[in-house]
DSSP file (Angstrom, degrees, kcal/mol; ACC not computed):
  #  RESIDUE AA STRUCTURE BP1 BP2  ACC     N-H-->O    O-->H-N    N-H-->O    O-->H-N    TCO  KAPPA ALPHA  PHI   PSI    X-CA   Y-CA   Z-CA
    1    1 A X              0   0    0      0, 0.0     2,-0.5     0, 0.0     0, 0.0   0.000 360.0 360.0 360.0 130.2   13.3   12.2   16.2
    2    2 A X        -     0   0    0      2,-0.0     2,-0.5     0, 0.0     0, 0.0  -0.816 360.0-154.9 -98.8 142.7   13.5    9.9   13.3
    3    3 A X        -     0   0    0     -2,-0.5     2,-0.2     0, 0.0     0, 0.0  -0.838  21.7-142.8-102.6 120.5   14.6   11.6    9.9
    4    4 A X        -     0   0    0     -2,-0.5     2,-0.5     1,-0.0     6,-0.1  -0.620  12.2-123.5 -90.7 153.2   13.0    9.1    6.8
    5    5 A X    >>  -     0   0    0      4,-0.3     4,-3.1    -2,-0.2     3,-0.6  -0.635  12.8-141.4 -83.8 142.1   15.1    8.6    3.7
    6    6 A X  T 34 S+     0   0    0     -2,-0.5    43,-3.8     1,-0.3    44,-0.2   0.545  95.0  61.4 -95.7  12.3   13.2    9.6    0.8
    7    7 A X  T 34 S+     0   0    0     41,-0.2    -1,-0.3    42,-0.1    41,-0.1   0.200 126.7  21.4 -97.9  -1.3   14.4    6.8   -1.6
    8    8 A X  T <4 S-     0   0    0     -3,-0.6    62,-0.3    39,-0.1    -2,-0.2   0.665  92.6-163.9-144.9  -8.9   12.8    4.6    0.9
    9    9 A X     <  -     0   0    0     -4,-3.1    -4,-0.3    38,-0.3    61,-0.3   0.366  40.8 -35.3  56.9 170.1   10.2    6.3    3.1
   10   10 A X        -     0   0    0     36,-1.8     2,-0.2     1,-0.1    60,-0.1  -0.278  64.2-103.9 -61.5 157.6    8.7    5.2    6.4
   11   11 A X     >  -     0   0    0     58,-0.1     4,-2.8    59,-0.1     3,-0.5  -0.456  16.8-124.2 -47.1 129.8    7.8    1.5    7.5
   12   12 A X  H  > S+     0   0    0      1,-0.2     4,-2.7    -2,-0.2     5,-0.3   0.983 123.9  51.1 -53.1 -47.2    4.6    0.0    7.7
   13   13 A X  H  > S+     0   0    0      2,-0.2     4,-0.7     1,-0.2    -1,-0.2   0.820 113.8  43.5 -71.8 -28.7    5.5   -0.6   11.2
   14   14 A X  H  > S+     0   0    0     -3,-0.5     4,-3.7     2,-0.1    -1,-0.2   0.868 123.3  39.7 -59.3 -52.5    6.5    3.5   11.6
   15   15 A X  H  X S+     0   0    0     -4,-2.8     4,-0.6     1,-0.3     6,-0.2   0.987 113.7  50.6 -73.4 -48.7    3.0    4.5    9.4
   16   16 A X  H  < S+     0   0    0     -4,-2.7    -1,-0.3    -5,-0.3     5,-0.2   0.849 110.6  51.3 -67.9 -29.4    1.0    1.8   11.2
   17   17 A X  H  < S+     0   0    0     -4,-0.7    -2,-0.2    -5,-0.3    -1,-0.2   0.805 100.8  69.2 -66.8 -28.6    2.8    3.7   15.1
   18   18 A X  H  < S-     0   0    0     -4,-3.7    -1,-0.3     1,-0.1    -2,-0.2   0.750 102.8-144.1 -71.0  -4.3    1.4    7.1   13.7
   19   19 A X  S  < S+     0   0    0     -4,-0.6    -1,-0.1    -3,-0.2     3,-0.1  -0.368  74.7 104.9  84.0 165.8   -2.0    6.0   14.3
   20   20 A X        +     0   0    0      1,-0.3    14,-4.7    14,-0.1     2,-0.2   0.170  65.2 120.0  83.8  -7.9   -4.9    6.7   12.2
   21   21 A X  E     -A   33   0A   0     12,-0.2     2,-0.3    -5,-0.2    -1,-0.3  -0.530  36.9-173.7 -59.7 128.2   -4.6    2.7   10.6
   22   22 A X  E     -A   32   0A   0     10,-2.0    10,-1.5    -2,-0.2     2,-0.2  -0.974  30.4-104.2-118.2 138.5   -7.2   -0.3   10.8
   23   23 A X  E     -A   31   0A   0     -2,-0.3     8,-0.3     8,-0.3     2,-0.1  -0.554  26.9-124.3 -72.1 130.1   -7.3   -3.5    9.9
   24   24 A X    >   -     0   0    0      6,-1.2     3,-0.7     3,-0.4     6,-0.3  -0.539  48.3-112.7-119.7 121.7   -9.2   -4.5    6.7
   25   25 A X  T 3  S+     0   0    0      1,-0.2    -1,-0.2    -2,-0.1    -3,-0.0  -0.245 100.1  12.1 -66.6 166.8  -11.5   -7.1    8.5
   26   26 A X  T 3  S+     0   0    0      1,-0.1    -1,-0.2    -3,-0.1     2,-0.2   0.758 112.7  91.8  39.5  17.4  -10.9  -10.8    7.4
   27   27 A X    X   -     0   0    0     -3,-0.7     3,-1.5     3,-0.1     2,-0.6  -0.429  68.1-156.0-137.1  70.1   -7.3   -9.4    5.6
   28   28 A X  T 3  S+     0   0    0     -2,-0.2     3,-0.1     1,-0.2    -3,-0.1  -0.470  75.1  22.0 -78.1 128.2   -4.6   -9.8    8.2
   29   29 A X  T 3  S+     0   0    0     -2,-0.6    61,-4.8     1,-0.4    65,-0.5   0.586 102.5  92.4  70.2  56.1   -1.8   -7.4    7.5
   30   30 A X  E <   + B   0  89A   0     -3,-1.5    -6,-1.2    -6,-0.3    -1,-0.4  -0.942  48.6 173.3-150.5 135.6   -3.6   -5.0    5.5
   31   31 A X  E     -AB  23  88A   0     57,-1.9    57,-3.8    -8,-0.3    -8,-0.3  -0.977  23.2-137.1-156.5 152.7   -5.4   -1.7    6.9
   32   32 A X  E     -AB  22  87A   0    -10,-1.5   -10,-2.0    -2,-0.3     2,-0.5  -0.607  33.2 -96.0-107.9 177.5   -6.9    1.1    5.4
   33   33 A X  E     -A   21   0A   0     53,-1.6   -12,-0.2    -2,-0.2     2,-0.2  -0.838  42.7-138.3-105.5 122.6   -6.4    5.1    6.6
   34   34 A X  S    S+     0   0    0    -14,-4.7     2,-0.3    -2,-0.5   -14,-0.1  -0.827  90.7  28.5-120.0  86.6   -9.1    6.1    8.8
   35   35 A X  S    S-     0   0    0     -2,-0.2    -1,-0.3     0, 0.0     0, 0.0   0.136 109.6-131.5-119.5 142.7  -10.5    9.1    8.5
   36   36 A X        -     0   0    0     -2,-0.3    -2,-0.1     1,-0.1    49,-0.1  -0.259  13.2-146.3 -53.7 161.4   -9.4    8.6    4.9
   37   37 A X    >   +     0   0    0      3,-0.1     3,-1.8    -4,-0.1    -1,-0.1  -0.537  17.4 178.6-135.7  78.6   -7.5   11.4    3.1
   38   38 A X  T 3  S+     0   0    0      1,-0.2    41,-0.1    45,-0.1    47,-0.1   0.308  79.9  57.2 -56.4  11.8   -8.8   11.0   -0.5
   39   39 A X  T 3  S+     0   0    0     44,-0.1     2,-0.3     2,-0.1    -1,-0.2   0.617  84.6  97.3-129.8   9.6   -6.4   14.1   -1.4
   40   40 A X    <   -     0   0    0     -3,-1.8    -3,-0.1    44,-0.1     2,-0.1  -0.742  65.9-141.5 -68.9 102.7   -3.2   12.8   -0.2
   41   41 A X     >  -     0   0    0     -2,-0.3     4,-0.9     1,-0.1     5,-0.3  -0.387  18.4-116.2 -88.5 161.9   -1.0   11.3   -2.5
   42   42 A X  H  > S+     0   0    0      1,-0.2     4,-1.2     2,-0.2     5,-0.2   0.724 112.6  52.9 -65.8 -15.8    1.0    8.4   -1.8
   43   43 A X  H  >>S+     0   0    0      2,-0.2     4,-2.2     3,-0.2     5,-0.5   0.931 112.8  48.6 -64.9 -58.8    4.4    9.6   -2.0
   44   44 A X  H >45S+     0   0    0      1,-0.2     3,-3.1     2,-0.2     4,-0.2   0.804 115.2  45.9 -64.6 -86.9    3.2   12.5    0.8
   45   45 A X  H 3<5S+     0   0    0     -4,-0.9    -1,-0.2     1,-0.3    -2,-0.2   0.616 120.3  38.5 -31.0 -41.4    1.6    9.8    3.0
   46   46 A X  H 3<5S-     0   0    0     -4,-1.2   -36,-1.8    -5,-0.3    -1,-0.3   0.664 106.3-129.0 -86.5 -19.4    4.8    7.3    2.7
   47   47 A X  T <<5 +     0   0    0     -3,-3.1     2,-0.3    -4,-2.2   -38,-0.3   0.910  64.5 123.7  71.6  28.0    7.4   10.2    2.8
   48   48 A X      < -     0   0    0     -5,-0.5   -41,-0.2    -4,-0.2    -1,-0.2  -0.691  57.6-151.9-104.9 162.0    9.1    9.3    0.0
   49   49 A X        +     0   0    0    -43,-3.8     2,-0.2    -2,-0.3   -42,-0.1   0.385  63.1 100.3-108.4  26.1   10.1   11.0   -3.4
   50   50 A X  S    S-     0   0    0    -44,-0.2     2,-0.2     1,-0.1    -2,-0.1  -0.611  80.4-100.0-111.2 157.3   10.4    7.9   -6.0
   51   51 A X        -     0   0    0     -2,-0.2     2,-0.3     1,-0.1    -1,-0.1  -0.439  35.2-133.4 -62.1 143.1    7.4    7.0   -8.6
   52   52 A X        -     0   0    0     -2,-0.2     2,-0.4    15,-0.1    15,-0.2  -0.703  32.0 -94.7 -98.8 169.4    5.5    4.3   -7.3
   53   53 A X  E     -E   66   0B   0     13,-1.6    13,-2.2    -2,-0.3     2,-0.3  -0.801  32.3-133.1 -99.6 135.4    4.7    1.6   -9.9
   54   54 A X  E     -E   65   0B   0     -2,-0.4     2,-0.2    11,-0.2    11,-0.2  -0.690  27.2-179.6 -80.3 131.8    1.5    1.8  -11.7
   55   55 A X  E     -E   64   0B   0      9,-1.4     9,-2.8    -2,-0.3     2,-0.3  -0.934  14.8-160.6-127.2 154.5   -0.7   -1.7  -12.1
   56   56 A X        -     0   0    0     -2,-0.2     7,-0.1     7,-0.2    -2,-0.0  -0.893   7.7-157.3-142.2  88.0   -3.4   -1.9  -13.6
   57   57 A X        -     0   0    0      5,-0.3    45,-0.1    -2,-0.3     3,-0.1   0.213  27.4-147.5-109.8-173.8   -5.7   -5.2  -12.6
   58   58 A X  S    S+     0   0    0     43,-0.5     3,-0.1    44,-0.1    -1,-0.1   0.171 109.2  60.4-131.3  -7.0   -8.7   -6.9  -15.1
   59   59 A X  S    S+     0   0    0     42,-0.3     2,-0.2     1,-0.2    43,-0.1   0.059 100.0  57.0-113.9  22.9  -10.0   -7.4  -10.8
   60   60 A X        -     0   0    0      1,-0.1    -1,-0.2    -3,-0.1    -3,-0.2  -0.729  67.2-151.0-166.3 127.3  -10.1   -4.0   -9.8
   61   61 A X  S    S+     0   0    0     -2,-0.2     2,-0.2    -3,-0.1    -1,-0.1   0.707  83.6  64.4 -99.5 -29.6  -12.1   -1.1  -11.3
   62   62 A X  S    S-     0   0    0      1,-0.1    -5,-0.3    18,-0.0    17,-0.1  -0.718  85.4-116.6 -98.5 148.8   -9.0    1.8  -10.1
   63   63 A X        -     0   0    0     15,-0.3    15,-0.6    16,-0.2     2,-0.4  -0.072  40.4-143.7 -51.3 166.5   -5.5    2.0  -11.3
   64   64 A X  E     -EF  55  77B   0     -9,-2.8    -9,-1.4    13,-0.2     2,-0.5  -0.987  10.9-150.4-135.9 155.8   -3.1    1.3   -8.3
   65   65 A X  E     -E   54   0B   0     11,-3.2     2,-0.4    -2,-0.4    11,-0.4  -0.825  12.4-148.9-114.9 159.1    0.0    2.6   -7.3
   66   66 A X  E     -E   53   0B   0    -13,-2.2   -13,-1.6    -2,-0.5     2,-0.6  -0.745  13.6-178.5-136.9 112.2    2.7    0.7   -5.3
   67   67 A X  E     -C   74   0A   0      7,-1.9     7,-4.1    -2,-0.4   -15,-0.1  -0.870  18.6-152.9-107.8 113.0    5.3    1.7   -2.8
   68   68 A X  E     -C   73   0A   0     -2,-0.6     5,-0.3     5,-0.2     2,-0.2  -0.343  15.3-165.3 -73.9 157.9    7.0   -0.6   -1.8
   69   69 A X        -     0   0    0      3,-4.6     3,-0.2    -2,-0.0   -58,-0.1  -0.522  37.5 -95.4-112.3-165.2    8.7   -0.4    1.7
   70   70 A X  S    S+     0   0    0    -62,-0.3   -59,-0.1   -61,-0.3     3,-0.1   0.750 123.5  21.5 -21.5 -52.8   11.0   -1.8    3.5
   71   71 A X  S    S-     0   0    0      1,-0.2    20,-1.0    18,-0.1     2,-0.2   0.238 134.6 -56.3-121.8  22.1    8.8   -4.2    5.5
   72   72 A X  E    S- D   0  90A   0     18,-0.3    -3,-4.6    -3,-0.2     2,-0.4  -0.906  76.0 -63.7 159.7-127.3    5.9   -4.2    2.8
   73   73 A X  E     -CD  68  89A   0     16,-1.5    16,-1.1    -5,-0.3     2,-0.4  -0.983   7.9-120.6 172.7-154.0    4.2   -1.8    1.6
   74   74 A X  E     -CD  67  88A   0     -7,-4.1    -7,-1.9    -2,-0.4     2,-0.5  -0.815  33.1-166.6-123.7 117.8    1.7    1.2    0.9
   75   75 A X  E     - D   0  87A   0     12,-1.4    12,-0.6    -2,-0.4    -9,-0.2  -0.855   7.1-172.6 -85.1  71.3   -1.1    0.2   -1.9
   76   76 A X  E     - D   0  86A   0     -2,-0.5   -11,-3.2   -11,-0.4     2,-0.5  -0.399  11.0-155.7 -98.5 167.5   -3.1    3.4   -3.3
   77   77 A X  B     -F   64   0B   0      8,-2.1   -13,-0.2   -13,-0.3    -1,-0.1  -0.859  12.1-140.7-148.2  86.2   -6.0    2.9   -5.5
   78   78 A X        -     0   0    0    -15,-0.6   -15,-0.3    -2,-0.5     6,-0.2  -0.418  22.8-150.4 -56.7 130.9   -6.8    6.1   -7.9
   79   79 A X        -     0   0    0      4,-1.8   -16,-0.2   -17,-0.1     6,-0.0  -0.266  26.1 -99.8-104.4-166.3  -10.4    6.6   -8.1
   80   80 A X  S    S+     0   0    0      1,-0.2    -1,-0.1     2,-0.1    -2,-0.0   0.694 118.4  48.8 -82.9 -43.5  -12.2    7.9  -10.8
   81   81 A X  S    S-     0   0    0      1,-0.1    -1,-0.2     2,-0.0     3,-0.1   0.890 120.6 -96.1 -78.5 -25.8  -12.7   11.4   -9.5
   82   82 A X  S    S+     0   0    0      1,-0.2    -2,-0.1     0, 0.0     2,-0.1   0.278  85.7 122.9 114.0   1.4   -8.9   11.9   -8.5
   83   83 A X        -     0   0    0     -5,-0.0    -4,-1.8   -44,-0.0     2,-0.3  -0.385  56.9-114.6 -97.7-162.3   -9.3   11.0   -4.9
   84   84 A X        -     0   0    0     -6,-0.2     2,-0.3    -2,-0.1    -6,-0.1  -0.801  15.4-164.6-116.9 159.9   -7.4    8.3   -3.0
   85   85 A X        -     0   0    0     -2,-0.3    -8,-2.1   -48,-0.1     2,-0.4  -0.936  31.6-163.0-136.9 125.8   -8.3    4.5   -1.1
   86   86 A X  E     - D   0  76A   0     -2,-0.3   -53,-1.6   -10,-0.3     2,-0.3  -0.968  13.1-179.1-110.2 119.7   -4.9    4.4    0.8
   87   87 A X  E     -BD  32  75A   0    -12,-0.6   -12,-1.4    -2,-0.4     2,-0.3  -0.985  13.1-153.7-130.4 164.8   -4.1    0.5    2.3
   88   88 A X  E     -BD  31  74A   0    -57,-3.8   -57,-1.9    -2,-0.3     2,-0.3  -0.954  21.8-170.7-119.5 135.1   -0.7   -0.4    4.4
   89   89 A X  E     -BD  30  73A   0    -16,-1.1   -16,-1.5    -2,-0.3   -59,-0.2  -0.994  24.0-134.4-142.2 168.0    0.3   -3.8    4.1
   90   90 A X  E  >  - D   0  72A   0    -61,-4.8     4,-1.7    -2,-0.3   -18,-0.3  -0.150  45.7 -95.7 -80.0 177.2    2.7   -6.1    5.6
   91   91 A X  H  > S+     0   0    0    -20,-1.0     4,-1.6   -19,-0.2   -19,-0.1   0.982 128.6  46.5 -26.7 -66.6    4.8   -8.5    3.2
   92   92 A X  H  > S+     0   0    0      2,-0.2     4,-1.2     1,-0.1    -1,-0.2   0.786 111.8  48.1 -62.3 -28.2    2.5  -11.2    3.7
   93   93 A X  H >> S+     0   0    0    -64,-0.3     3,-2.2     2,-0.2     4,-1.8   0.933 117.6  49.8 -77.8 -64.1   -0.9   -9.0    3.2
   94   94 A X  H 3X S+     0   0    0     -4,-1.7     4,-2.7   -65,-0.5    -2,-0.2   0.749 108.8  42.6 -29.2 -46.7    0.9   -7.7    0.2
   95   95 A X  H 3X S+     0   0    0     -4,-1.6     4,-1.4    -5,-0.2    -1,-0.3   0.724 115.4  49.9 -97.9 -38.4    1.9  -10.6   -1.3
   96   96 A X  H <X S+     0   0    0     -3,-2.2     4,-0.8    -4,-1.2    -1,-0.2   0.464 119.3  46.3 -93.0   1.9   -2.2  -12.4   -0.4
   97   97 A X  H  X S+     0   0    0     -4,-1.8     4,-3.4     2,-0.2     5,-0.3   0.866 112.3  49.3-100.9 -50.1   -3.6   -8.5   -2.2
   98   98 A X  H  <>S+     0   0    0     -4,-2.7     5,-0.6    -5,-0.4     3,-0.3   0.885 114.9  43.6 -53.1 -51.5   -1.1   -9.0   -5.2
   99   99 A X  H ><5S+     0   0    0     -4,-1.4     3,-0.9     1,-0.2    -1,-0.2   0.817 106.5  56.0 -76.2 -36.9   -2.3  -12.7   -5.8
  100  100 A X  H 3<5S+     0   0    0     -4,-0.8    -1,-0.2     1,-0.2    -2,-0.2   0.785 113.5  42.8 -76.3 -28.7   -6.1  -12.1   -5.5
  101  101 A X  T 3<5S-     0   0    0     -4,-3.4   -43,-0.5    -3,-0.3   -42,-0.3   0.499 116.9-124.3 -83.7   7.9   -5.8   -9.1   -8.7
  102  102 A X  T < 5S+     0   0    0     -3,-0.9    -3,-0.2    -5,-0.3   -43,-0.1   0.960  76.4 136.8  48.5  90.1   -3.6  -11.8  -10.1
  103  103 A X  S   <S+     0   0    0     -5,-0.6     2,-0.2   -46,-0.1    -4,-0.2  -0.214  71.4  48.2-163.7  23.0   -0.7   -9.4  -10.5
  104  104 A X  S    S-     0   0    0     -5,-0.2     2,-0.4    -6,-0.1    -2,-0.2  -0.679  75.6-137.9-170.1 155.9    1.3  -12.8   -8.9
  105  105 A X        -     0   0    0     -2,-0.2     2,-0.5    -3,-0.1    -6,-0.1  -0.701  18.1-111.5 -95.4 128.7    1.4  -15.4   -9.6
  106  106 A X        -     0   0    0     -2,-0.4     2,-1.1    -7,-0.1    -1,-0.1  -0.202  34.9-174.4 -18.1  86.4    1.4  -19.0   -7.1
  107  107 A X     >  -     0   0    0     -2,-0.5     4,-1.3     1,-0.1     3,-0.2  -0.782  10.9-165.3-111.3 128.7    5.2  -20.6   -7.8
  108  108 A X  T  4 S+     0   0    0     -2,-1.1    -1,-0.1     1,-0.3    -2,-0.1   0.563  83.1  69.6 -73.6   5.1    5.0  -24.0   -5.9
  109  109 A X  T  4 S+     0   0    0      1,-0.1    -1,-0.3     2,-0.1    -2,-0.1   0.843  99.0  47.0 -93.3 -42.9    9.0  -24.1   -6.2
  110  110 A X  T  4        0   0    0      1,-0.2    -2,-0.2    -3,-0.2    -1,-0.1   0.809 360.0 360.0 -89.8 -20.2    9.3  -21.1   -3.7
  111  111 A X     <        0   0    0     -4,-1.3    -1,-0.2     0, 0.0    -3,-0.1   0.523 360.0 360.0 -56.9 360.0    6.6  -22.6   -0.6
């Protein structure tokens, strides 16, 4: 049995083994929770107890939260009514989600 820490929560690669994960066509290493659970917070879903950091995008009509993981990490999207759009994403998905609400930025020094 694996015990998760709760300053750091499961893996995307753990959350993605439970099943219930898809792959966001055309967005490789990014999947949404199928059947969704729009009453499911992100902290219960990730198993952790930390805040996630709030962003707030001019490219996205919901607030978002972000917890990060270990190997990338879990992207929830507060709707208007109070429910949730839970996506799991790898580093790299992360990193292509973050740049498309421009919430990072391109630096040609680091490529």
């Amino acid at each position: 049995m694996t015990t998760t820490d709760p300053e750091e929560g499961r893996t995307v690669s753990e959350m993605l083994g439970s099943g219930g994960w898809e792959e966001l066509p055309g967005c490789p290493g990014r999947h949404r929770l199928r059947p969704p659970r729009p009453s499911t917070s992100p902290q219960e879903l990730a198993g952790v107890a930390v805040e996630p950091e709030r962003l707030v995008s001019a490219k996205c009509r919901d607030p978002i939260e972000l917890l990060r993981l270990p190997d990338g990490a879990l992207l929830s999207y507060r709707r208007s009514d109070g429910s949730w759009g839970h996506t799991l994403n790898t580093t790299s998905g992360l990193e292509r989600k973050l740049r498309q609400l421009e919430l990072l930025r391109h630096d040609p020094d680091l490529s």
